[in-house]
N, C-alpha and C positions, 0 to 999 in steps of 0.2 A: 722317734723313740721306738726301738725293738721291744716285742712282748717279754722279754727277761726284765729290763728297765724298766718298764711299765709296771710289773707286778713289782718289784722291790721297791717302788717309790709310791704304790698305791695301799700298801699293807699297812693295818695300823694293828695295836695289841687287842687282838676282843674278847671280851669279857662276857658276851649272852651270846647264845647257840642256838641253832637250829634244833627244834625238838626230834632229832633223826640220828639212826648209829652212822660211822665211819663206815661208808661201801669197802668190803676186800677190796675191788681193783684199786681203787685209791688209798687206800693202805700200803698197798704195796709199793705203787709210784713212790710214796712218799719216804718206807722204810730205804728200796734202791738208791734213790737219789742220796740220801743219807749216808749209803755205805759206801758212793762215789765220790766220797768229800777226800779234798786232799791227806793225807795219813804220815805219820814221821818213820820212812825205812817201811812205808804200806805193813806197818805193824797192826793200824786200826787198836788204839789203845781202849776200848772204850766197849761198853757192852749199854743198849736200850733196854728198858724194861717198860712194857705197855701195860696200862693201867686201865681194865674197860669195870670190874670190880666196884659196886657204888659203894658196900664197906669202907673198900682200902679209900676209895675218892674222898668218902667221908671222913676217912681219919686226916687223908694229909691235908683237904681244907680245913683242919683244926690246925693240926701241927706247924706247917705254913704258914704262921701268924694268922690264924683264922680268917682266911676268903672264903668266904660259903661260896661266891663263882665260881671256886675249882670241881668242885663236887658237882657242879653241871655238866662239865663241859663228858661230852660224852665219850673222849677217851687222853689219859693220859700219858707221855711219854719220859719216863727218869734215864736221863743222860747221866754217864757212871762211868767216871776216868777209869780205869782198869788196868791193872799190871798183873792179876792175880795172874790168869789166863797162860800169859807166857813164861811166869815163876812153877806154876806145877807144869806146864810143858817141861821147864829145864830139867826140874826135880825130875818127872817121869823119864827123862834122857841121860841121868845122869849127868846130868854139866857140875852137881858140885863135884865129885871124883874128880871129874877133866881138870877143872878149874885148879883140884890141889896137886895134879899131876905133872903142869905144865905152868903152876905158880901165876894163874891167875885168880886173883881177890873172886871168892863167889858170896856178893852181898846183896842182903834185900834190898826193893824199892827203897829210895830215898826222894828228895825232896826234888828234884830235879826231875825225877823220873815221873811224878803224881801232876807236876806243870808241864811236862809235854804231853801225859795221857790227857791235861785236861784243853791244851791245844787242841788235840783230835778229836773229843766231846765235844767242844763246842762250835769245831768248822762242820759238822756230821748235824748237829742241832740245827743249825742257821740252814744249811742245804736241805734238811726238813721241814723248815719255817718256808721257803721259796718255794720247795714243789710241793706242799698244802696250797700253799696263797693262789698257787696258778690253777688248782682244783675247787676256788673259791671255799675252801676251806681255812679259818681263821685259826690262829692261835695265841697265847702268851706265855712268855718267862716267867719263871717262877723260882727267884733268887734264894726264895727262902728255903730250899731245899736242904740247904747247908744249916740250916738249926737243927737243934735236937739229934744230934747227930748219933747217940746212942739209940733212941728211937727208930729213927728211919733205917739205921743199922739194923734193928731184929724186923720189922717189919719188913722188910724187902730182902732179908734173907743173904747181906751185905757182908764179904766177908774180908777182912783187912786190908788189901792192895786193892780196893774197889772201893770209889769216893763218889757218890752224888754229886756233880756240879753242879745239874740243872736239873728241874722238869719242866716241862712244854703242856700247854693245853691246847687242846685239837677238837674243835667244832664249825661245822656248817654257818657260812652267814647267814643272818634269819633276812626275811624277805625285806628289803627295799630297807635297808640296815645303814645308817648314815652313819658316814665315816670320819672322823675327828682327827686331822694330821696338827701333832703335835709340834711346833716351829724346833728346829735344833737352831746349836750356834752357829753363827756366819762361819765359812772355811777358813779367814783368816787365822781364828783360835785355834785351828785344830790342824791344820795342814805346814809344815813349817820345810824349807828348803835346806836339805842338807844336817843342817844339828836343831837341836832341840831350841826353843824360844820361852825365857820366862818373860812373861806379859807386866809389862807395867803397869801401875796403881791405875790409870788414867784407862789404858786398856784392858782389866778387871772391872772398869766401869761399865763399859762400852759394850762387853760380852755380858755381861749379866743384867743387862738394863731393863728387856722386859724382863725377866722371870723376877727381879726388885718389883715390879707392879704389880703382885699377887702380897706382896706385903701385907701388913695387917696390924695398926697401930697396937688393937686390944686383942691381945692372941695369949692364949694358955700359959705361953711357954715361958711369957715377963721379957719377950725377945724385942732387940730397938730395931733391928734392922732384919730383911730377909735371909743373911748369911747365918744370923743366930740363930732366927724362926727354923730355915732347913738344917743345920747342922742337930737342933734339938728333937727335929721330927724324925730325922734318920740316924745320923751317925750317933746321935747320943741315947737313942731310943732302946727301949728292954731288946727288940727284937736283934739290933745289930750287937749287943753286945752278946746276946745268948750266940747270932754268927759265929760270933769272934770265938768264942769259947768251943765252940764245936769244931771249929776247922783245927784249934790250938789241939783239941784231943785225936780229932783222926791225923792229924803228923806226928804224934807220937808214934804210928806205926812206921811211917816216912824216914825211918833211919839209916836205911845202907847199912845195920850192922852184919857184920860177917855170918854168914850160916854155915 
């Protein structure tokens, strides 16, 4: 096993930090590798915004469905599909004139355009996540970036063709820091030859067998089975639906209409 292998299969998400800032040189390895992540047309759709600010920490570990973890970790990084960038390039270049002179459509981002910006955010993210881990520097996801979506809007200073997908937290392992690797599903479920595979009742069993053993006959939620229990902790839970509701407002901007 090569030390690239080694570090992606040794990383888990961490949650407590080393009481110590981000060194520049390792900052920097970390922002590089980031901006060598593959790019759609090497457009690089995507702008980072670093978060060392305990304020700003302490708001978005409210906002974020309150993790007070976040507000430790000792710097932040919000990954931001972005189209704005190359829209006022066109504007300052004049592309809508071209556009009406030679009868090509000149229209905002659309929906299409905020999912390939956010390709590029998130292959720029993850090549972040690997060259921290090999500086033993730990990090996590933090999905909930996409709530409150007005919020995080004026706070970070976010302006229409520029979507939060992610933010990333970035800290030091703390000394002799044991590491908890979470079991994923066997490849069977996830790897399929050629077309896609829906899985039989039998083999829905079979995948989800241990994670059925965290079950829990008397649980809050009046749930009989684990599918209930998790469908009510997450997908039914206040936080995903305020997601749902926030991503449904920022593609309101997402419409390709004509400028």
């Amino acid at each position: 096993m090569n030390n690239t292998i080694k570090t992606i299969n040794d990383r888990v998400s961490l949650r407590k930090y080393a009481d110590k800032d981000i060194k520049d040189k390792d900052l920097d390895v970390i922002l590089n590798s980031a901006m060598q992540a593959p790019t759609a047309g090497n457009q690089m759709l995507y702008s980072i915004i670093l978060i060392r600010d305990q304020e700003t920490k302490d708001a978005l570990s409210k906002s974020c469905d309150n993790q007070p973890f976040i507000a430790t970790a000792p710097m932040l990084m919000v990954f931001v599909a972005d189209h704005q960038k190359w829209f006022d390039y066109y504007v300052k270049n004049n592309v809508k004139e071209y556009s009406e002179n030679t009868g090509i459509k000149f229209e905002a981002p659309q929906e299409s355009d905020l999912f390939l910006a956010c390709e590029d955010a998130m292959i720029a993210a993850q090549n972040a996540v690997i060259a921290a881990e090999s500086l033993g520097i730990g990090s996590c996801y933090i999905g909930d970036i996409l709530e409150n979506y007005e919020y995080h809007k004026d706070l970070l200073n976010l302006p229409d063709w520029a979507f939060p997908i992610t933010m990333l937290t970035f800290g030091y392992y703390p000394e002799d820091y044991h590491r908890v690797h979470r079991k994923r599903f066997d490849k069977k479920f996830i790897v399929f030859d050629e077309k896609y595979k829906r899985l039989s009742d039998d083999e829905l069993d079979e995948m989800y067998a241990d994670l059925e053993k965290f079950y829990v006959k008397e649980n809050k939620y009046d749930a009989e089975n684990y599918a209930q229990m998790f469908y009510s902790r997450k997908t039914g839970a206040e936080f995903s639906k305020e997601m749902a509701r926030s991503v449904r407002v920022a593609l309101k901007k997402w419409t390709g209409e004509l400028l």
